[in-house]
C-alpha positions as CSV (number, residue, x, y, z in Angstrom):
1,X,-41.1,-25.0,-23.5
2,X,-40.5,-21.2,-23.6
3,X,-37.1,-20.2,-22.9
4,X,-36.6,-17.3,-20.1
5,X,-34.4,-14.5,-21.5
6,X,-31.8,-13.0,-19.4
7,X,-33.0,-9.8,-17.7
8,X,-29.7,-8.4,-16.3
9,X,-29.4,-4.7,-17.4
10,X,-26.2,-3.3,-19.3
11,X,-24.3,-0.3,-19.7
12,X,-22.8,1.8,-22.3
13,X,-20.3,4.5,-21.1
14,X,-18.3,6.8,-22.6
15,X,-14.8,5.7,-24.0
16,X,-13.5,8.3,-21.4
17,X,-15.3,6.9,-19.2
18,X,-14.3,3.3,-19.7
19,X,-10.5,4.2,-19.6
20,X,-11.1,5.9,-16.8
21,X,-12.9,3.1,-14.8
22,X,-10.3,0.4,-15.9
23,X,-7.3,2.7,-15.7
24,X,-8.4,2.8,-12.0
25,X,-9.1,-1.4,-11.7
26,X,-5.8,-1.9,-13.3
27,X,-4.3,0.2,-10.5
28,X,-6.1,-1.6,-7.8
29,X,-4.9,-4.9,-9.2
30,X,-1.4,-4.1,-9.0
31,X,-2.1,-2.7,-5.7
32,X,-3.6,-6.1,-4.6
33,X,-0.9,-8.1,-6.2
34,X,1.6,-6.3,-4.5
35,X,0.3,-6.6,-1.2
36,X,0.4,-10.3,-2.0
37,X,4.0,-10.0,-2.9
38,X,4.8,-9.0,0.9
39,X,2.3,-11.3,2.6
40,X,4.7,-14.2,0.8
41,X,7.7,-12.1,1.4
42,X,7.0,-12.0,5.0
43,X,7.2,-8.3,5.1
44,X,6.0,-6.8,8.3
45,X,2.3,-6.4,9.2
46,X,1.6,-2.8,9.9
47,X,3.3,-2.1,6.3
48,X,1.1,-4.5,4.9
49,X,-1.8,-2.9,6.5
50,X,-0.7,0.3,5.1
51,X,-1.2,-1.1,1.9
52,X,-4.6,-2.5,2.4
53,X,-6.2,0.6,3.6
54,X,-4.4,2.7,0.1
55,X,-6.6,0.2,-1.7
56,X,-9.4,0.3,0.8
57,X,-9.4,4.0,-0.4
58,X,-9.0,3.9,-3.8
59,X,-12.1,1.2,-4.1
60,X,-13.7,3.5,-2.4
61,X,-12.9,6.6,-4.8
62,X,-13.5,3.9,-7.4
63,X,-17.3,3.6,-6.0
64,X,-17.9,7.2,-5.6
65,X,-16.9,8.1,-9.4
66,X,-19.0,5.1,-10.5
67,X,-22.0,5.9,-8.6
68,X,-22.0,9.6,-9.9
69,X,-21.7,8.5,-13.1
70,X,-24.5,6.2,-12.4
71,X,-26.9,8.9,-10.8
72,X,-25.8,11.5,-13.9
73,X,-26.8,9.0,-16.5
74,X,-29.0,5.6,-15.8
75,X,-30.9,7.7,-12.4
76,X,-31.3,10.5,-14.5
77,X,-32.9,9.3,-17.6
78,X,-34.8,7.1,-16.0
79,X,-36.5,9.3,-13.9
80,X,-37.2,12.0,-16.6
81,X,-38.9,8.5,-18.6
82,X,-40.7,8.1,-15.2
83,X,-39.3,5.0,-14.0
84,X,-39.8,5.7,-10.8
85,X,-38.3,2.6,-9.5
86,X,-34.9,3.8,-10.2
87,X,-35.1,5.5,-7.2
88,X,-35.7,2.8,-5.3
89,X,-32.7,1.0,-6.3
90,X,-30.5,4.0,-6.0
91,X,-31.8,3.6,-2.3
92,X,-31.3,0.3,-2.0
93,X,-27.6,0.0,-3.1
94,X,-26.6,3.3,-1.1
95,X,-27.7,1.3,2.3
96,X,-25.6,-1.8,0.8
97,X,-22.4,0.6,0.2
98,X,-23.3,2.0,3.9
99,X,-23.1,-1.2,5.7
């Protein structure tokens, strides 16, 4: 019985860039914990709402530095290899970030 290897791709990034992308998760994080804090401290719903949509925005400034990193490193070489496909995905999980 062969056995299948994984086929999940990886990346490596910068250490600026890693510290960068956490630094930003760990922010989020707190931000979702806190809003959790004044759900169970019955704190009053359009503050909490405030709350969701400052982390609302910064997943989506999260998404927008992660995906130009993406198209400046992985889109890029793999088009100037001629992977062709690449573009394809890039496609593909703009739409999914569009819904």
């Amino acid at each position: 019985m062969e056995e299948k290897t994984c086929c999940h791709k990886t990346k490596e990034r910068s250490e600026k860039e890693y510290k960068d992308l956490i630094h930003r998760l760990n922010r989020i994080e707190g931000q979702v914990r806190g809003i959790k804090k004044m759900v169970e401290n019955d704190v009053y719903c359009t503050d909490i709402l405030v709350q969701v949509s400052a982390v609302n925005a910064a997943l989506n400034s999260f998404n927008k530095v992660l995906l130009a990193n993406h198209i400046r490193t992985c889109v890029a070489e793999d088009i100037r290899k001629g992977k062709e496909e690449t573009v394809d995905e890039l496609v593909a999980t703009l739409q999914k970030l569009m819904k």
